[in-house]
N, C-alpha and C positions, 0 to 999 in steps of 0.2 A: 354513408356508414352509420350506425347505428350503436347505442350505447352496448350491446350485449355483443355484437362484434369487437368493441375495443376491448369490452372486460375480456374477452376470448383471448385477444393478443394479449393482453397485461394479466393472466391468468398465474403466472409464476409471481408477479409484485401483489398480485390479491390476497395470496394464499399465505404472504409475508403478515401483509395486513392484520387477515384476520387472525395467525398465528399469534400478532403481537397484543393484539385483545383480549386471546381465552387468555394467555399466561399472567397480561395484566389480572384479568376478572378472577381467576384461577385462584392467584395469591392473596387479594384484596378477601376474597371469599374462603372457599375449602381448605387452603392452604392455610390462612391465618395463625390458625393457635399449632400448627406444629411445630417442632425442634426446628431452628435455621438454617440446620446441615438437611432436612428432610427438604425443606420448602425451595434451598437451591439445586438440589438434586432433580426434584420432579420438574420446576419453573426450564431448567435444562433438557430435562427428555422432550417437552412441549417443544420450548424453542428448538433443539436440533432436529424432531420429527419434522415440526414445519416448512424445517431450510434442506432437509431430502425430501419432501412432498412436491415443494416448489422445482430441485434439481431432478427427479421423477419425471416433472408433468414435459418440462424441457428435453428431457433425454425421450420422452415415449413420444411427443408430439413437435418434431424439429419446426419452426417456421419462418416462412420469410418474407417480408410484408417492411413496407414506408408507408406509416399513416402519417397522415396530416400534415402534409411537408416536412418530414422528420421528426415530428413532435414524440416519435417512437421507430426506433427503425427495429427490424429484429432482421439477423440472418447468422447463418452459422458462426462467425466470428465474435459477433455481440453473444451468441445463446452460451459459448465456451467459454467467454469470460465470466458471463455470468453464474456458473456453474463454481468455475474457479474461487469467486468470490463466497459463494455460499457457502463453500466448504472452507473458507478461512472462516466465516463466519460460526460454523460449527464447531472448529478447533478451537476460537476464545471463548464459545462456549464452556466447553471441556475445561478448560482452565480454568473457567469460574468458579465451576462448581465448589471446590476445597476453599476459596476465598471468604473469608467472613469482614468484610472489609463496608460492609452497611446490609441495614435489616427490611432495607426494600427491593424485596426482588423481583417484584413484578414489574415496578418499572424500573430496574436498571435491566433487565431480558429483554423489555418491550424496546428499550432505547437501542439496546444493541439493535433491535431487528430494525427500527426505525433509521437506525444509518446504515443499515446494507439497505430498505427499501429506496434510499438515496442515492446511494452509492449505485443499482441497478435502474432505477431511471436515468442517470446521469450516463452511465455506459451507454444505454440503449437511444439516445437521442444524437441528433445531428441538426438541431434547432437553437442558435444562443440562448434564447429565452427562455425554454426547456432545460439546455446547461444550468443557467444560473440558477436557477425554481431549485433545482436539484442537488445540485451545491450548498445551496444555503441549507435545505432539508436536511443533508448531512452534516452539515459544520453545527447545524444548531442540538442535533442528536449527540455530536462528538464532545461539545461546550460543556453539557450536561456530565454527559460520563466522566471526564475528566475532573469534575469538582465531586464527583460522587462519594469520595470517603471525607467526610463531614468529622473524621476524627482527626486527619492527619493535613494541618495549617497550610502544607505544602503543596497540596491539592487546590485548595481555593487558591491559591497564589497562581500556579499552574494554571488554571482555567481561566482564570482574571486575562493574563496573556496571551494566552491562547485566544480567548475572545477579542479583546482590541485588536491583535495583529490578524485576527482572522477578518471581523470589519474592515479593516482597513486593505486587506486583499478585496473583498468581496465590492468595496467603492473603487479600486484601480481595475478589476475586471468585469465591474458594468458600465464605468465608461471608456475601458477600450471596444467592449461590443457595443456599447451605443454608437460610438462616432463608425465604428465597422458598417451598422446599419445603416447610421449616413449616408454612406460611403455608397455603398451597397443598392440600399431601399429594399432588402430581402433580410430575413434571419435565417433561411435554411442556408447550412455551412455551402453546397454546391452552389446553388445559388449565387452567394456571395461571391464565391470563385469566378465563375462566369464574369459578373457584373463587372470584377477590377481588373479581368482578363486586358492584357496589353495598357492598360492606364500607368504601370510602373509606379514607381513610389514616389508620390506629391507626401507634402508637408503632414497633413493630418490622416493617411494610411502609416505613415511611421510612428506615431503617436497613439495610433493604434495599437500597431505592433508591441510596442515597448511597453504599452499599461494593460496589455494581454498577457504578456510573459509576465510583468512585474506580479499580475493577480496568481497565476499559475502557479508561480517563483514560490510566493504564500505556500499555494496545497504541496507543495510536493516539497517544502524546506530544501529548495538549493539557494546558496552564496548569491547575495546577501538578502534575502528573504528568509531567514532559519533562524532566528533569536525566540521567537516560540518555542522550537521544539526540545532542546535539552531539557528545559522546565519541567515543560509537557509531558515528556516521556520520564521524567525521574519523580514529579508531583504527584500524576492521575494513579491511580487504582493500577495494579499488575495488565488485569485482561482490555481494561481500558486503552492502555500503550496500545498493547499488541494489535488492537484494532485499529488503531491512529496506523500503525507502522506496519502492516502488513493491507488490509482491505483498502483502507483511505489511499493507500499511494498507489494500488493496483487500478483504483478508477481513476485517480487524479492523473497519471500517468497516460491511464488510454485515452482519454479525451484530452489529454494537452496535446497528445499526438493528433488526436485528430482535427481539432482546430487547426494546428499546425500544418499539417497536412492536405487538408480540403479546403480549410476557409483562405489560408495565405497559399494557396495553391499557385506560381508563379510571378511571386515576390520572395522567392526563398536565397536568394543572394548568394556570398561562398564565403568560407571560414577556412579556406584551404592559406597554406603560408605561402606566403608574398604573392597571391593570389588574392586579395579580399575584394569583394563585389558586397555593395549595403543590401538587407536584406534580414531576416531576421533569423537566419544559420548563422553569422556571426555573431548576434546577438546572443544566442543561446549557450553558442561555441564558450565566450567569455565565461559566464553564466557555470558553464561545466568543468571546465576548469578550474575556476576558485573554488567551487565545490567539492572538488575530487584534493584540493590541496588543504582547504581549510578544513575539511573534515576529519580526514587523516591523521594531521600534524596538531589538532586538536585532542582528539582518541586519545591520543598517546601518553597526555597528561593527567587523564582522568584516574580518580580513585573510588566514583562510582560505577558502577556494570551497566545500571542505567543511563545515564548520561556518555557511558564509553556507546553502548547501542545507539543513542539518539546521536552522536560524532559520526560514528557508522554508518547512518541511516543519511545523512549529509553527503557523506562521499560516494554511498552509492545512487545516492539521488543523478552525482555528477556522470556516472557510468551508463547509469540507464538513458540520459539525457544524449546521449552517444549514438543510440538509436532512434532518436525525435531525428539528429542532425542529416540523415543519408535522406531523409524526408522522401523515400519510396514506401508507399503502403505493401509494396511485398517484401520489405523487413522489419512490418508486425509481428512477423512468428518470435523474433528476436528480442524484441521489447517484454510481447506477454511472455513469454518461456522466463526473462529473467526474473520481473514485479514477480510472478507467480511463484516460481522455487525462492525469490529472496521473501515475500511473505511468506511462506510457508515456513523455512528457518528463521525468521524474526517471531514466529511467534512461538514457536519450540524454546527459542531462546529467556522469551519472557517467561515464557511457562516455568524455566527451571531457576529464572532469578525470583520468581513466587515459592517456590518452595525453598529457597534458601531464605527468603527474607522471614518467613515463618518458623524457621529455624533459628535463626543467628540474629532477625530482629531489623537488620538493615541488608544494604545491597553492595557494600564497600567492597571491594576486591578480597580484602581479609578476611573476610564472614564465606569464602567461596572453599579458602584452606580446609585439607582433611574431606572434601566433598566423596570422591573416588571411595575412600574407605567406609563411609556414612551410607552409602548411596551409590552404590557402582553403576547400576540402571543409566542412573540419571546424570551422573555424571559423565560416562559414553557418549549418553545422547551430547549433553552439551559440546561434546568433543566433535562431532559432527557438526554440530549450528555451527561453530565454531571456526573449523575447518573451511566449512563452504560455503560461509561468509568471506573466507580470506582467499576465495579461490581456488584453494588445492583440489587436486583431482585422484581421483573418478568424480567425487564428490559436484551436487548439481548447480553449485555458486561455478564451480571452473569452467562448466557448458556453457553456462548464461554469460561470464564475461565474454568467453570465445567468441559465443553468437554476437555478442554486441558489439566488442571490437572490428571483428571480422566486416560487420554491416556498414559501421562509421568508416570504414578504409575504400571498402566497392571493388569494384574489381578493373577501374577505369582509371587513367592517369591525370583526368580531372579531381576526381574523391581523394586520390591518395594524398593528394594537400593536407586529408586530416589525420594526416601518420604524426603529427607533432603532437594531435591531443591524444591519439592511443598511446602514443610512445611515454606521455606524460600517465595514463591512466592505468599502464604495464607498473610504470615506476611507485606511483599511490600504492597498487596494491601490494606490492613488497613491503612495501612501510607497514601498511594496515596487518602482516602477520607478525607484527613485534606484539601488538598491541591485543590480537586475539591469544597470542601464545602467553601472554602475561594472564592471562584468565585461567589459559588452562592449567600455568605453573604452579597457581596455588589449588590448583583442583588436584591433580596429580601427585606435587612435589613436597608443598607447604603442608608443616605441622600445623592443625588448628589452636588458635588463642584460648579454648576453654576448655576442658578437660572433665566438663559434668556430662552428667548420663547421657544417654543416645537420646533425641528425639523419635519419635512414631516416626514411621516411614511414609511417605506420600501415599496417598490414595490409589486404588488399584486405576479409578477412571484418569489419573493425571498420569500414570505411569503407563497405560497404555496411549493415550493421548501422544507425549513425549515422544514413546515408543514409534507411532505410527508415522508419526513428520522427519524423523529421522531418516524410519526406510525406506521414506516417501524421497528422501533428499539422496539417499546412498542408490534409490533404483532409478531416480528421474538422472541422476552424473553418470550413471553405465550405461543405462539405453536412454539417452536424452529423444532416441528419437521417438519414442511413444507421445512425448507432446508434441516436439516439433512437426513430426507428420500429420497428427491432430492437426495441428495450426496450420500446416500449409495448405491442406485439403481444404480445410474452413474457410481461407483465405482466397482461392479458386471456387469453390462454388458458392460466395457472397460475388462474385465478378471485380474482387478488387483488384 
């Protein structure tokens, strides 16, 4: 193979690239002496053309190719999430734009594209050493953005932590894939599988296992790897979150599963009650559970909206983790269907705690009072994220738990052993609608604390933005099956 054959396969992470170059050179150049509001508007057109040129070149040209022992797989599965991603990545676009929260926007654009072109290497590979390469690309892209408002203390604080507990993931997940390769003598995930095929779990395959998940545990903020993220998500910049908590968790998620999945392929043990076999399903099982309880029962407390989101994002880290545990690759469609509609209402979400906080100044529950009357648009919308975050239905959070639960249960009388953690995960999410309907009470119900003039009304591009993840979340909960048949198809014709 040849270098102009690979760039052919990496033609959608090219076009990332070099998108993220004109917008740099764009801003640093032509852009310079215009108004701020001009220079994030246009740095925004550039970046989201590029991230539909890239999702263009994949829809007009499907392919399906494993180069270099996984060091890039593509096939229909990989090409849908990737898509998926790019289009979150164009919605925290959208919500930049109205942001005036720093005056460099060439490289906070470029940084965003810099961690989706991370975040889609990272999907697209089935290589450890590709994983990691990939990971680090995006954790050092996200480090950035997150310290990026240089005016507000709490951000630098935020990234500070975010960095060390991200290091300190990224040392527990290179040497559980080191000792794996040990183990192994391969990096391609199949490979590895093969190699520990019948060997069963000696002393240093479990030490594996456990400094895999603990690295994982990191990206994806479940119990007890999540003392990051609150920070993080109340510290960084508005569209910054959004990116952490919707794109970040959609890859971290796919590739935990797949690790999961391909590389401990037959050491997967059982999490079922009073059935337990070691393995690293009960590993995880634990894992999901304190997740789904500490996040919740946390949320609850909260008087920030952000911080109440980053609780959120904990317990559903534990829900999703539901679907790593049936550890059949034909209940992927169940995984991506959820990451996918819960990023897509986590960043609608953000988007409307950015126009409140430029409004009222901060993100407190209080500052949300009198929204409906200010803002009816938007505060609908948020009655949506809202909703299907907390799983109510039609709405597309109530399909994704169904699917997920459904998957974690099986349809076998071995699986159903993990009726204790759906049963527990039914019960979380009854808690978690005290905690969302607290948001809306003061959207809805509550008198606002100030009584001076109206603010400007949000931008027409955030209000259709808002607008569009909404309908996007009210049509994927009525016909859930337009992705999931997506997925399934994609899923059969990669031969998984």
């Amino acid at each position: 193979m040849n270098y102009m054959d690979l760039l052919k396969f990496a033609a959608p992470e090219t076009i990332i690239v070099i998108t993220a170059l004109v917008v740099l050179v764009a801003d640093l150049t032509a852009l310079r002496e215009l108004e701020l509001k001009f220079r994030l508007i246009i740095g925004g057109m550039i970046s989201s053309v590029g991230c539909l040129a890239a999702i263009g070149w994949m829809l007009a040209l499907p392919q399906q190719a494993n180069l270099l022992e996984g060091m890039l797989v593509l096939d229909p599965v990989v090409q849908f999430v990737k898509i998926a991603l790019l289009v979150l990545t164009i919605f925290t676009v959208l919500i930049s734009i109205e942001r005036d929260f720093t005056r460099h926007v060439g490289e906070y654009y470029a940084l965003v594209l810099l961690a989706s072109l991370g975040m889609m290497f990272l999907i697209s590979s089935e290589d450890i050493l590709m994983i990691f390469v990939s990971l680090e690309l995006t954790s050092l892209s996200l480090y950035i953005l997150t310290a990026f408002n240089k005016r507000n203390a709490k951000s630098a604080e935020a990234a500070l932590k975010y960095f060390l507990f991200g290091g300190m993931s990224a040392a527990f997940t290179l040497f559980g894939l080191s000792l794996l390769y040990g183990l192994a003598g391969a990096t391609n995930l199949g490979q590895i599988a093969s190699a520990l095929k019948g060997k069963g779990l000696d002393p240093v395959l479990v030490i594996a296992i456990v400094m895999t998940v603990i690295g994982f545990g990191f990206k994806v903020a479940a119990v007890p790897f999540h003392l990051w993220a609150p920070d993080a998500y109340e510290g960084a910049p508005t569209p910054s979150a959004a990116l952490i908590a919707s794109g970040s968790k959609l890859a971290s998620f796919f590739i935990f599963a797949k690790v999961m999945m391909i590389g401990f392929y037959g050491v997967e043990g059982s999490g079922a009650w009073r059935a337990y076999s070691p393995g690293w399903v009960p590993v995880i099982a634990v894992i999901a559970a304190a997740s789904m309880v500490l996040g919740n029962l946390a949320a609850i407390v909260q008087s920030s909206v952000r911080r109440l989101l980053a609780y959120s994002a904990i317990a559903h880290a534990g829900y999703v983790l539901l679907a790593v545990l049936s550890h059949d690759k034909q209940n992927l469609p169940s995984l991506i269907y959820y990451v996918v509609t819960y990023g897509l209402t986590t960043i609608g979400a953000f988007g409307v705690v950015a126009v409140v906080q430029e409004r009222a100044g901060g993100d407190r529950l209080s500052d949300f009072a009198g929204l409906s009357r200010k803002s009816p648009l938007v505060a609908f919308c948020m009655m949506i994220f809202m909703l299907s975050l907390a799983g109510i239905p039609p709405l597309a959070g109530f399909f994704g738990k169904f699917y997920v639960f459904t998957s974690a249960i099986g349809t076998g009388a071995k699986n159903l052993g993990l009726l204790w953690l759906v049963i527990l995960a039914i019960g979380m999410s009854a808690v978690s609608l005290f905690y969302y309907l607290q948001v809306l009470k003061q959207i809805y119900i509550a008198e606002p604390e100030s009584t001076d003039a109206p603010a400007a009304p949000p931008s027409v591009v955030t209000q259709a933005a808002l607008a569009l993840l909404a309908l996007a979340i009210v049509v994927l909960g009525c016909a859930p099956n337009l992705l999931i048949a997506k997925l399934v198809s994609a899923i059969n014709l990669a031969g998984l």
